[in-house]
C-alpha positions as CSV (number, residue, x, y, z in Angstrom):
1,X,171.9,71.7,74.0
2,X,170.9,68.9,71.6
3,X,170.3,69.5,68.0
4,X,167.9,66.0,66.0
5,X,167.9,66.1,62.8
6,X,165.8,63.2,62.1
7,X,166.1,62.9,58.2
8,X,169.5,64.3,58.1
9,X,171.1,67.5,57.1
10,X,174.0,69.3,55.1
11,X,177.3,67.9,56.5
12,X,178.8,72.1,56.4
13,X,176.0,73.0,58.5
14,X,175.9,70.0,61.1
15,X,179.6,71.2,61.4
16,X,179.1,75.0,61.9
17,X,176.5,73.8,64.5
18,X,178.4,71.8,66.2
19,X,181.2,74.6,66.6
20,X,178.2,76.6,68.0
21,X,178.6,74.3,70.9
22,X,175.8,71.8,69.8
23,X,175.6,68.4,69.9
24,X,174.1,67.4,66.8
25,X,172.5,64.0,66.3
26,X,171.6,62.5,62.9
27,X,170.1,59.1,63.7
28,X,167.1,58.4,62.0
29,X,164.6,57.6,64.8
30,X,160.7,56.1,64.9
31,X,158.0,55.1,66.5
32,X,158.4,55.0,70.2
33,X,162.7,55.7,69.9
34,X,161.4,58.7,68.0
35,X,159.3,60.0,71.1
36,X,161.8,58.9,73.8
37,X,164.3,60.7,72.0
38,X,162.3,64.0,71.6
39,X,161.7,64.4,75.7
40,X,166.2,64.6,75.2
41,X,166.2,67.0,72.4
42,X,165.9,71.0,72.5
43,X,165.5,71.2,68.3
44,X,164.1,68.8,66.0
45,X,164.8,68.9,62.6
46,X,163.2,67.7,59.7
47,X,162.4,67.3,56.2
48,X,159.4,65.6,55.0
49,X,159.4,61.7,55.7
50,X,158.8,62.7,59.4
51,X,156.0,63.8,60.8
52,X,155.5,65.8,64.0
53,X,152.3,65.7,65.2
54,X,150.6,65.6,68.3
55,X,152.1,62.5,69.5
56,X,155.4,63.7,69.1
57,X,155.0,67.2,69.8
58,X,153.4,65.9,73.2
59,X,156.8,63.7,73.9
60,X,158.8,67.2,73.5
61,X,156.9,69.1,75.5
62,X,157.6,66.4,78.5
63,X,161.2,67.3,77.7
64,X,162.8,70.5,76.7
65,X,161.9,70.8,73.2
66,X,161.6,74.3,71.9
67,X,161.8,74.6,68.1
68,X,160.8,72.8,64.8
69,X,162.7,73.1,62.0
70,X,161.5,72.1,58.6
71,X,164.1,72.0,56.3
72,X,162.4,73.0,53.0
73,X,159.4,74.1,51.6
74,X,155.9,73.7,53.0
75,X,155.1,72.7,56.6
76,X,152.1,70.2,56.1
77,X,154.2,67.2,58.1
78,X,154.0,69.4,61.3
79,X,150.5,70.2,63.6
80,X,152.0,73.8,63.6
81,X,148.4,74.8,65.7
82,X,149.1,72.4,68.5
83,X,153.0,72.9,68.8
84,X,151.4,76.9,69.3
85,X,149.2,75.7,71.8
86,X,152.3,73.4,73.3
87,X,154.5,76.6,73.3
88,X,156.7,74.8,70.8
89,X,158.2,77.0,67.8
90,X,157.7,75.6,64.0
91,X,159.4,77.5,61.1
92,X,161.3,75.9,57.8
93,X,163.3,77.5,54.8
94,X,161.0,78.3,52.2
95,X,163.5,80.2,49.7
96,X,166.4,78.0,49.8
97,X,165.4,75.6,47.6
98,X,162.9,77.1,45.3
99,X,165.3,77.2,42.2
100,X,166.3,73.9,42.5
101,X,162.3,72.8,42.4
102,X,162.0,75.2,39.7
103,X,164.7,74.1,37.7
104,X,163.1,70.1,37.9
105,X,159.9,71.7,37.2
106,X,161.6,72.9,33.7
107,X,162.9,69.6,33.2
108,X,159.9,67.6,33.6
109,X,157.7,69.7,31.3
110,X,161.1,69.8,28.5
111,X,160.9,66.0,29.3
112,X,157.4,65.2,28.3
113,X,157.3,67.7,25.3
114,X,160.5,66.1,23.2
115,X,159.9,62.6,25.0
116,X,163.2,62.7,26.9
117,X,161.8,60.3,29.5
118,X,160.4,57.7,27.3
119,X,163.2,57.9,24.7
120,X,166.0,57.3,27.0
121,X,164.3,54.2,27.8
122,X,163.0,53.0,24.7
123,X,166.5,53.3,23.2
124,X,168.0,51.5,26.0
125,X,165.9,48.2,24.2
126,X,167.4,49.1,20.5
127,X,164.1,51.1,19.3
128,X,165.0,54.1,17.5
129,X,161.5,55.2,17.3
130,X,162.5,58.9,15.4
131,X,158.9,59.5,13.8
132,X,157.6,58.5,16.8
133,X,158.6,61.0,19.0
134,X,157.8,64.0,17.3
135,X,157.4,66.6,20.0
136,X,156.3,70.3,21.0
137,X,158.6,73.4,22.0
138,X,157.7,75.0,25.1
139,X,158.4,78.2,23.9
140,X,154.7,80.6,23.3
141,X,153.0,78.1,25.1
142,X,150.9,78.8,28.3
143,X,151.9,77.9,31.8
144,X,149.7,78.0,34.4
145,X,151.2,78.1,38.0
146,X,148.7,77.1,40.9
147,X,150.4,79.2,43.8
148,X,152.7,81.7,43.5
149,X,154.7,81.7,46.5
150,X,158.7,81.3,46.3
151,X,158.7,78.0,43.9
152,X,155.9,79.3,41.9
153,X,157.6,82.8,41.3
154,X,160.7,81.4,40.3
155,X,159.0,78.8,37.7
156,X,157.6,81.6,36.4
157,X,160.3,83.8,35.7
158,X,162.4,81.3,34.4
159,X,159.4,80.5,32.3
160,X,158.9,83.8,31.0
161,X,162.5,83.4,30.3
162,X,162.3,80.8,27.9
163,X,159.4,82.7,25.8
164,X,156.6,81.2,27.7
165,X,153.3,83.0,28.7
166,X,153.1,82.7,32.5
167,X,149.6,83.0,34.1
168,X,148.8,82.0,37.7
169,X,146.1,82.1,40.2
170,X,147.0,82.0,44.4
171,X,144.5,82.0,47.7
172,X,145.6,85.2,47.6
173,X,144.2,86.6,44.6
174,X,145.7,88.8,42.2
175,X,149.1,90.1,43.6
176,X,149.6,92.6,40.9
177,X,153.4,94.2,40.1
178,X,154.7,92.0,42.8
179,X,153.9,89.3,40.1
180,X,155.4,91.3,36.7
181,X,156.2,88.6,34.1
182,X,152.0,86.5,34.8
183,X,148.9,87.2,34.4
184,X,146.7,87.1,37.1
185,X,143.6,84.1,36.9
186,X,140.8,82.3,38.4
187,X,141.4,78.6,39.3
188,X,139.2,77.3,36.2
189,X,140.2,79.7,33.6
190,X,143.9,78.7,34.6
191,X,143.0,75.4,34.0
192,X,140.9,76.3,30.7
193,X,143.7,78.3,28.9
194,X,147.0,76.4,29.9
195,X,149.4,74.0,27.7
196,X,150.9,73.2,30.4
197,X,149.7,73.2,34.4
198,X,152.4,73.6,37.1
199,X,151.3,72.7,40.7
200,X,153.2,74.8,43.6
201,X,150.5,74.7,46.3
202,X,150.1,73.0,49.6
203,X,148.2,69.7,50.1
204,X,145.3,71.3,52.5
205,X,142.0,69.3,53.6
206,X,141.0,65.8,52.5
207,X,140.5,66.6,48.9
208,X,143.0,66.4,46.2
209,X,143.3,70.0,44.8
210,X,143.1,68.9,41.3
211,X,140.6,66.0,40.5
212,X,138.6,64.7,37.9
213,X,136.5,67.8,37.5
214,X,139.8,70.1,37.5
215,X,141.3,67.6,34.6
216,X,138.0,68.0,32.3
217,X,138.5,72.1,32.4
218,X,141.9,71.2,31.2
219,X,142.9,71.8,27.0
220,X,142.7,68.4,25.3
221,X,146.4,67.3,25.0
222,X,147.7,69.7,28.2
223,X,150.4,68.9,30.6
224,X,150.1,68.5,34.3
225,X,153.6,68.8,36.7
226,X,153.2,68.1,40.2
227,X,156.6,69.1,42.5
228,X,154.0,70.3,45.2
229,X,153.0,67.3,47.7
230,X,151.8,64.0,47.0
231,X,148.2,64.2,47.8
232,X,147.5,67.0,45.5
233,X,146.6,65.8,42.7
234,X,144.3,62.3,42.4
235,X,146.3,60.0,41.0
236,X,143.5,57.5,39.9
237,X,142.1,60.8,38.2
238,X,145.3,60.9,36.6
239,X,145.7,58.0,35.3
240,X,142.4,58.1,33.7
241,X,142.9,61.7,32.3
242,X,146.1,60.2,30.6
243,X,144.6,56.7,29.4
244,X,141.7,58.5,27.4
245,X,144.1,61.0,25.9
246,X,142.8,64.2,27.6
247,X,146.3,64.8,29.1
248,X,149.5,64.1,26.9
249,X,151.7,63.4,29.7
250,X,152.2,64.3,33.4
251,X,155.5,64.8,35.3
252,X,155.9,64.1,38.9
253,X,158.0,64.1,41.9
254,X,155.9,63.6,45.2
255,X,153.1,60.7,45.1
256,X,150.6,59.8,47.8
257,X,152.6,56.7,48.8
258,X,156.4,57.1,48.9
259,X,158.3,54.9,47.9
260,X,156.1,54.8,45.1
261,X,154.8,51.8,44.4
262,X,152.1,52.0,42.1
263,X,152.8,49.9,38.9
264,X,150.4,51.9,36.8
265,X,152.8,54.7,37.8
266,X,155.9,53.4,37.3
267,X,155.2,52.0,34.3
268,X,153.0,54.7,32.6
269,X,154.8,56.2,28.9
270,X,153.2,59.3,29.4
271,X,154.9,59.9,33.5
272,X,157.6,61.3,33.2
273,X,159.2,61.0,36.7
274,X,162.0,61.2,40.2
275,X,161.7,60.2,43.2
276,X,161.2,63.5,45.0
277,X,164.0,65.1,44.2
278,X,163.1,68.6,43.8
279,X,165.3,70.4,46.7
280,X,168.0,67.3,46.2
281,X,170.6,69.8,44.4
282,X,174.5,70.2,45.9
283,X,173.8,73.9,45.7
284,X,170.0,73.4,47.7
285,X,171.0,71.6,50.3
286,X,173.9,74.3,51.3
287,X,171.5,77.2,51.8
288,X,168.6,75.2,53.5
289,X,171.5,74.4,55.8
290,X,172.8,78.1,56.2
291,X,169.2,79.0,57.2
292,X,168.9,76.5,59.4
293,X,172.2,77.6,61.6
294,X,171.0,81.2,61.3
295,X,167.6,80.0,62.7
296,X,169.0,78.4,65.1
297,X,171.3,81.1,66.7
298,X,169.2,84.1,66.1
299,X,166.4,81.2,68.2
300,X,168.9,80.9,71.2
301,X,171.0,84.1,71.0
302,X,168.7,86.7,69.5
């Protein structure tokens, strides 16, 4: 059987794969290579600068393809309700990388609030801009987490952690003493009482999630952090939240376009950002690629 992992994986688990008796091919493919090699291919494995929809998920089902594999969080680059219908298999790893998106979520909102990000390049051009940069501890401020799944939880404790006040609100509702160190609340009281604003949700619809009507409910002077999708959040809401001073700064590592391209971005003081880096740790990338050997044999073997 034939194992594509389209946007690469861990070299350990390629390895223990391939001593399952799997031939494992990492070639990046697109376009109409993409769907010839998919009618070859019994797993396809990706993370999330391919997408599998219908016209993909149609090539495998000409072939022998049998299971999706999204390796991370989230499943949004896959028709999941047409591979059903196809009889093709989606899943992903959704806990092996929520500390290391947690961790980046901690270091984007430490960024902003003693002007890491903006410091390291200002004194890169010989400023030494010390009154300047006068910033805020994190510690008994608010942090509102919009969904609470596996990243969102483990923001959270680690917020809590660090002597923050954790409130969240989830599609779910309020999820009680399986949340114990947050608050349960509505979307706009979230966005009402919160220093800071921490976005862990799927990108769902047409509509960003958080617009210009989310941003005016927001505290003068709050913090937005985006580690969720590109999509989510307006950008050109954004930037005009941050130009008129209603935000003090927003970090961000998933954009609308990637590679982001955006000048207004890239050059804004008040971004502080990576280039979607929030699973890209040594320690991630081992467990997303332990789950995905164990998915696969427990798939084929039972």
């Amino acid at each position: 059987m034939i194992i594509l992992a389209n946007d690469g994986i861990e070299v350990s688990a390629k390895i223990a794969l391939e001593n399952l008796g799997y031939t494992v091919d990492t070639k990046k493919y697109i376009g109409n290579d993409l769907h010839q090699r998919l009618k070859e291919v019994d797993v396809l494995i990706v993370r999330s600068s391919t997408t599998v929809g219908r016209e993909e998920l149609d090539a495998g089902k000409e072939g022998k393809l049998k299971l999706v594999i999204r390796a991370g969080v989230g499943m949004d680059n896959i028709d999941r309700l047409y591979a059903r219908e196809v009889g093709i298999v989606t899943t992903n790893t959704p806990a092996a990388s929520a500390d290391a998106v947690a961790e980046l979520t901690l270091a984007h909102m430490i960024s902003l609030s003693r002007y890491l990000h903006i410091s390291n390049v200002s004194m890169r051009a010989h400023k030494w801009l010390k009154k300047e940069y006068q910033g805020r501890e994190i510690g008994g401020k608010t942090l509102g987490i919009i969904g609470i799944g596996n990243i969102g939880h483990a923001v959270g404790e680690k917020a809590a952690a660090l002597g923050m006040k954790v409130i969240y609100t989830n599609r779910q509702g309020d999820l009680g003493k399986a949340v114990p160190f947050a608050e349960y609340r509505t979307m706009e009281d979230l966005l009402r009482e919160s220093d800071y604003v921490s976005v862990h949700a799927p990108k769902s619809g047409g509509k960003p999630l958080i617009g210009e009507a989310e941003f005016a409910l927001m505290k003068d002077g709050a913090y937005l952090i985006n580690l969720a999708r590109g999509g989510v959040v307006d950008e050109n809401a954004l930037l005009k939240a941050l130009d008129s001073g209603k935000l003090a700064g927003a970090g961000l590592d998933v954009f609308s376009v990637e590679p982001m391209q955006d000048e207004r971005i890239l050059s804004h003081e008040k971004i502080s950002m990576t280039p979607h880096l929030g699973a890209s740790t040594v320690e991630a990338q081992m467990r997303i690629g332990e789950n995905i050997v164990q998915i696969v044999k427990e798939f084929f073997n039972g």
